[in-house]
C-alpha positions in Angstrom: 0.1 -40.5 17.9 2.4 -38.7 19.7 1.0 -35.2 18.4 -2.5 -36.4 20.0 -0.9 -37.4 23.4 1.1 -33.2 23.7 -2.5 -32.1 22.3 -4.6 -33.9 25.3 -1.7 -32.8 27.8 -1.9 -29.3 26.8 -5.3 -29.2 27.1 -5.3 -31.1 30.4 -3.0 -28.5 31.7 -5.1 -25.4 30.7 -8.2 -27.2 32.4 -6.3 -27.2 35.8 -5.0 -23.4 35.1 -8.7 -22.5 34.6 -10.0 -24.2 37.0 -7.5 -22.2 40.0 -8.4 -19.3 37.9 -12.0 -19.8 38.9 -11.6 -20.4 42.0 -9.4 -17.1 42.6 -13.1 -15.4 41.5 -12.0 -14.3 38.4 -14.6 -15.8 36.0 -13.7 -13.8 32.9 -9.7 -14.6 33.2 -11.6 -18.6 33.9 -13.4 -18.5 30.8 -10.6 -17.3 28.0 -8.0 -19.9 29.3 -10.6 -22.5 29.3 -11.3 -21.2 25.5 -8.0 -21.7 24.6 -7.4 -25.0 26.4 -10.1 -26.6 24.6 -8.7 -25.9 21.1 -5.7 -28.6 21.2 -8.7 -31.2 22.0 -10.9 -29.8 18.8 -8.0 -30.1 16.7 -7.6 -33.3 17.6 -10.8 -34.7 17.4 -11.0 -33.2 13.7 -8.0 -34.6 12.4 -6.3 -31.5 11.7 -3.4 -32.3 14.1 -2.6 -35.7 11.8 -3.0 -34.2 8.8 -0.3 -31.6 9.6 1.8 -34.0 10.9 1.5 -36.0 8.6 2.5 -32.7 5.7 5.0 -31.6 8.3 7.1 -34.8 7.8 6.0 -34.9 4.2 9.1 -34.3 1.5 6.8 -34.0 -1.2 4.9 -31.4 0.8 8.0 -29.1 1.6 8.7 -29.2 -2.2 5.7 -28.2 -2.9 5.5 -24.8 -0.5 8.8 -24.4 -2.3 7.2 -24.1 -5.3 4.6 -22.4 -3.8 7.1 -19.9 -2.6 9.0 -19.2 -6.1 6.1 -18.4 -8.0 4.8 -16.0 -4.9 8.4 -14.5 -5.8 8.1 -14.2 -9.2 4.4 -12.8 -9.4 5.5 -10.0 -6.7 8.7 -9.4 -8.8 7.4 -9.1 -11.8 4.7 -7.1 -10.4 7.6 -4.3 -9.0 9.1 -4.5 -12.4 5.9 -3.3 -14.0 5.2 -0.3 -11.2 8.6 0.4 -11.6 8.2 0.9 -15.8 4.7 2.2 -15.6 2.7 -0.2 -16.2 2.2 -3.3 -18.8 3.5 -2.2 -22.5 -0.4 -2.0 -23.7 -1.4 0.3 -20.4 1.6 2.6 -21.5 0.4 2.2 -25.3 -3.1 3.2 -24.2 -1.8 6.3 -22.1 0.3 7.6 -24.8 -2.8 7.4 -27.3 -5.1 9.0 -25.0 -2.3 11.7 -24.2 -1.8 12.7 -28.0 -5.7 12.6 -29.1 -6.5 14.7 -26.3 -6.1 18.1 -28.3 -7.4 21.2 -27.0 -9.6 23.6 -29.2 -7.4 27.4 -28.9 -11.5 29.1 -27.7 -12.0 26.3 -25.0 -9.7 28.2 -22.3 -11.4 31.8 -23.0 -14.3 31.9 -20.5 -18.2 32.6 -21.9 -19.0 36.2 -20.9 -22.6 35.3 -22.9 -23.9 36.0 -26.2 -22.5 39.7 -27.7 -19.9 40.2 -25.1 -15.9 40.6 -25.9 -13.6 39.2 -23.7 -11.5 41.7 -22.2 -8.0 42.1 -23.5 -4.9 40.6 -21.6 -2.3 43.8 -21.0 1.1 42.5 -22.9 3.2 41.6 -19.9 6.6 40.4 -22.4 9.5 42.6 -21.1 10.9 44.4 -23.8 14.8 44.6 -24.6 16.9 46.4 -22.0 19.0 49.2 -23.4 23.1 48.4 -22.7 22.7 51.7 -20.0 19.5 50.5 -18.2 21.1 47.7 -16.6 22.3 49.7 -13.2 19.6 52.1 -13.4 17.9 50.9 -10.3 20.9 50.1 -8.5 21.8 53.3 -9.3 18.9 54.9 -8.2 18.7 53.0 -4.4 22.2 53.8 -3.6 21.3 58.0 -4.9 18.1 57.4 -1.9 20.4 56.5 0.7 23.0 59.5 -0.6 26.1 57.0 -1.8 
């Protein structure tokens, strides 16, 4: 009862702010606070303002967003636990499978050049072994430019 009675003042109060509002000539400003002053009255008149006081004072309702409240916690934990791992055990089961039969044939990365035509051959780019004097060489030949 007493919810109803703050809900009709409130509402009383934004009908007088509206109505100064209006009569300052601003219509638009008029129109939004009379909007929102008529929403306490509508949520009285539909009984949502007794049903949330009567869930507000409920004990049986508190436990129950309590409940509601661990198993959000859990579901959101167990959900960073799984992006943390990679996944579920059968989505990493399934990547590993699709990683091991996914075997590439040795021609596949050679490009077609059409029918009858060679590929060209790669030049052999391996460095071969350094002799024990051929380390400096270079060295030795910058510091013979600049005459040292």
């Amino acid at each position: 009862m007493i919810a109803e009675t703050i809900c009709s003042a409130v509402s009383a109060a934004g009908l007088g702010v509206a109505a100064i509002t209006a009569y300052r000539k601003r219509f638009l400003a008029a129109a939004r606070i009379l909007a929102y002053a008529l929403v306490p009255v509508a949520l009285v008149m539909t009984g949502v303002v007794k049903w949330a006081a009567s869930t507000a004072f409920s004990p049986v309702a508190w436990v129950g967003f309590g409940v509601l409240a661990v198993a959000w916690l859990l579901f959101m934990t167990t959900r960073a636990v799984e992006r943390r791992r990679g996944g579920t055990r059968k989505e990493r089961r399934a990547a590993a499978r699709a990683a091991r039969s996914e075997a590439v044939e040795p021609a596949a990365s050679v490009p077609s050049l059409g029918p009858g035509s060679k590929p060209a051959a790669r030049p052999q780019t391996t460095p071969t072994a350094a002799r024990p004097g051929d380390d400096f060489s270079d060295i030795e030949a910058i510091l013979k430019k600049h005459g040292i």
